[in-house]
Structure formats: C-alpha cells, structure tokens
C-alpha positions in Angstrom: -36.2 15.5 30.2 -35.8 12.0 29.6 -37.3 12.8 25.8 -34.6 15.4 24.9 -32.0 12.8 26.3 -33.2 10.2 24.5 -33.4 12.2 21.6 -29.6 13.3 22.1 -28.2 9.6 22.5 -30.2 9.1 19.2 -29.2 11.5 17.4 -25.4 11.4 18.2 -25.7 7.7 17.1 -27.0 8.2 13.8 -24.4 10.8 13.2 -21.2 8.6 14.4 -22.7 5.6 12.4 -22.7 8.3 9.0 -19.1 9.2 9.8 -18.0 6.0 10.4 -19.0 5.2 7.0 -16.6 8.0 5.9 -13.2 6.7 6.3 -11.3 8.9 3.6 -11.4 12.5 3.6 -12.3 14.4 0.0 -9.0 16.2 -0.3 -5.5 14.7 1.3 -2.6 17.3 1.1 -4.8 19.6 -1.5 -4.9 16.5 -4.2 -8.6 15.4 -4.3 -9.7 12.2 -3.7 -10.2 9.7 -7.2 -10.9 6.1 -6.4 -9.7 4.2 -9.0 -9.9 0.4 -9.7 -6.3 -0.7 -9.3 -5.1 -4.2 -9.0 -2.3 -5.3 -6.9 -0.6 -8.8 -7.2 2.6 -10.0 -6.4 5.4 -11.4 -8.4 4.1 -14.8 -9.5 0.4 -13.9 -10.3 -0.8 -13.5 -14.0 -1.8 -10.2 -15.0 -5.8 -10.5 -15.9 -6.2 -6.9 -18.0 -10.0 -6.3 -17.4 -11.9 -3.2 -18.9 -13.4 -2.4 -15.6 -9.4 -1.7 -14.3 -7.8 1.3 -14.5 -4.3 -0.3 -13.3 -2.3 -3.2 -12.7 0.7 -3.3 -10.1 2.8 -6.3 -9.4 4.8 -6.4 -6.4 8.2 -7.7 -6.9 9.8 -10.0 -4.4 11.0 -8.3 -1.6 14.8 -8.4 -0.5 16.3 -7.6 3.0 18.8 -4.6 2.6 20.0 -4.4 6.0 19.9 -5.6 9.4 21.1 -3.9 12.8 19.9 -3.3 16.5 17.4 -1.1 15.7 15.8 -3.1 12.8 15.4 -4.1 9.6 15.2 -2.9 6.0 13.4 -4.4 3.8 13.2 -3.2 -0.1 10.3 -3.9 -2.7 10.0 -2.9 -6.2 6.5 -3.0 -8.3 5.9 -2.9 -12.4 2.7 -0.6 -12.9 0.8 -0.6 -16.2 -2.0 2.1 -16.4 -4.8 0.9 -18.5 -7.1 3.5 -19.2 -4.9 6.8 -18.6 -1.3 8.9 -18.7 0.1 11.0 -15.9 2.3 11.2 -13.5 3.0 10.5 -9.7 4.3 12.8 -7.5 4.6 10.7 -4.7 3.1 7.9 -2.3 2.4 7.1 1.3 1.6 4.2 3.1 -1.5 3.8 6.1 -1.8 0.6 8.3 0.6 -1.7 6.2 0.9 -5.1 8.1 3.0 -8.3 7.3 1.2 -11.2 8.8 -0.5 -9.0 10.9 2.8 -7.2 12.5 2.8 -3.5 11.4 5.7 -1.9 9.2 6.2 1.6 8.8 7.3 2.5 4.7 8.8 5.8 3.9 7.2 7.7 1.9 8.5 7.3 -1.7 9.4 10.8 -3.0 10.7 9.4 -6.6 8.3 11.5 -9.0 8.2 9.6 -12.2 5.6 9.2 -15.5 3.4 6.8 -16.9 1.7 6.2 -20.2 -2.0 4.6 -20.7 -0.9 0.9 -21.9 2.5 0.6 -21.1 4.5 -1.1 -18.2 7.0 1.1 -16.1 9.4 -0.5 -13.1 9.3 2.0 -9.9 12.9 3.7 -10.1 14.3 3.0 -7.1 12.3 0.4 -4.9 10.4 1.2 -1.5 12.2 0.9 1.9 10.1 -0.8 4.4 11.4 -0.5 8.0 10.8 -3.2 10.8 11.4 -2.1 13.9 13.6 -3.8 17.0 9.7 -4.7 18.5 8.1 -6.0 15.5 11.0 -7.7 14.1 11.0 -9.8 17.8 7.8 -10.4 16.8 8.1 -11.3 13.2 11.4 -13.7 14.0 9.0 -15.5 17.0 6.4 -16.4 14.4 8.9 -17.3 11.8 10.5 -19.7 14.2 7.6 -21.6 15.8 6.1 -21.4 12.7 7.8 -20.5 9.3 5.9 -19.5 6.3 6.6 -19.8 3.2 4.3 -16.6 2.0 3.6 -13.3 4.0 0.3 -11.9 4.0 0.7 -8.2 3.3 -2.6 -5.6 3.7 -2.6 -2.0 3.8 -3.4 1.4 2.0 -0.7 2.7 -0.4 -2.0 6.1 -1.7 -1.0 7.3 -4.6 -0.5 11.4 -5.3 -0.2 13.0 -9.2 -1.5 14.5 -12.1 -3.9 12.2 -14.1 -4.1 13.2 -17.9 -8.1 13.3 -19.0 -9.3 14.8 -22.1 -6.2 16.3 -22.7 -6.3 18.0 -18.6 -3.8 17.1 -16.0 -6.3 16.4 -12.7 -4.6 16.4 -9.3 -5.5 13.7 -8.1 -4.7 10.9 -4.7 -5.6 7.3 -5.9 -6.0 4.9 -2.1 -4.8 1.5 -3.4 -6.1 -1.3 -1.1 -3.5 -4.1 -0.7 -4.4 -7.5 0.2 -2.0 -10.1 -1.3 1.1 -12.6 -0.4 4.5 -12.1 -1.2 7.3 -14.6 -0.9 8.9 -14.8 2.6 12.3 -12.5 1.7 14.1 -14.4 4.8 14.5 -17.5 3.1 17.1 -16.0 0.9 19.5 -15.2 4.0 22.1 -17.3 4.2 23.9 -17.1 7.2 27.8 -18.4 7.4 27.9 -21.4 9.4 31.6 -21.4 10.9 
C-alpha cells in the first residue's frame, strides 16, 4: 500500500512540474500560438534592428486622460516596425500588466490595422489603461512617500492576426513579454493652485 502511494505522490509531481512548464496554451481564441522575437522599449531608447528580431515596438509616453472617483485613465500609443514580415492585427489583449508592481487592467484594443515588413506604423488610436479607485490609492501612496521619476511596467500584451509567409496569411497570436520603464505620466499634471 505504501508502494502504490508513493508511487501516486510521484507521479502526480512529475506531472504538475511538466505542466507548470507549460504556461501558454497552443491555440488562444482559434489563432495558434507563434512566438516571435519582439522587442519592446519605450520612448527614449534607440532602436537596435538585430536580424535575430522579428519586431520592434516603442512605447510612447503615456498621458493621463481622465480622472474621477472610480479611477483613472491612462492612454499609451506605440510605433511598431516589423522586420522580417507583413500582416495584419486583428486585435490585442493584455495578461498580468503591472506598474511598479500595482496591477492595471487594459482594454482590449479592437482597432484592426496593417503592417508592412520594414516599415514603421503609429497604433491608430492609443491604448486606454484603467487604474482603479484601489490601485490608484496605492499608486498615489508610493508616489508620495516616494516619487519616481520612471515606472516599471511588465506584463504580457498578445498580439492576434494574420501573418503574411510565402505569400500565406497564418493566423497567428504573438505573446509579447514587456519589461521596460516609461516616464512617470503624473509629472505632467499641473494642478491650479488658487
């Protein structure tokens, strides 16, 4: 008995460690799985063009849209140059974005627009990042007892479309990894002193 329980507990180990490995999935919403080598830097960074990358996005400085009792908005554009292919993107989501460590929620972008292999596009209409009431009590804490000039933004942005090859159109989901700073959008509030 205590063989086949041993045996049990061993197996179930090796099985959780194998999935653990695992993190994505092979198809997300019926577009299959491509990980591509993307870059991500923000505004200031140079752009290094290596032949190992497939794309380079720069994230634009952010700007705070709106504030009320429920939140803020927060809105961030990005240039994208694709390096080694054409296509276009259908749409993207966001998993487990953080700003210094507080978590965001983005909406997902549903502004379908085209690339070509070489050449730099701006995102037509930037992405909205909400900060909710709780985070944003949070977020002004830290910023108060200790203001920062950078933020420290990581997260998962993946990317859905059709990715031309060989003359095909692949549907495809690219998971970019970011892990960058941005400049701290709150030191361009000025409030009215009256």
């Amino acid at each position: 008995m205590r063989y086949t329980v041993t045996n049990a507990c061993l197996s179930f180990l090796i099985f959780t460690s194998l999935t653990i490995g695992q993190e994505l999935p092979s198809k997300i919403r019926g577009y299959k799985l491509y990980d591509a080598r993307v870059t991500v830097i923000n505004a200031n960074d140079a752009v290094s063009q290596k032949d190992s990358q497939d794309a380079t996005v720069r994230i634009l400085d952010p700007a705070v849209t709106g504030l009320s009792l429920t939140g803020a908005i927060v809105e961030v554009g990005a240039e994208i140059t694709a390096l080694k292919q054409s296509g276009s993107v259908d749409f993207m989501t966001c998993r487990d974005l953080r700003v210094n460590g507080i978590a965001i929620e983005i909406e997902e972008y549903a502004y379908p627009f085209a690339f070509k292999e070489g050449e730099k596009i701006t995102l037509p209409t930037p992405a909205k990042i909400s900060i909710k009431i709780g985070n944003l009590a949070k977020a002004a804490y830290k910023e108060l007892t200790a203001p920062k000039k950078d933020w420290a933004v990581t997260g998962t942005v993946f990317v859905f479309g059709k990715f031309k090859k060989f003359g095909f159109n692949f549907k495809r989901v690219v998971p970019v990894k970011i892990n960058l700073t941005i400049k701290n959008p709150l030191n361009s509030i000025k409030l009215d002193s009256q």
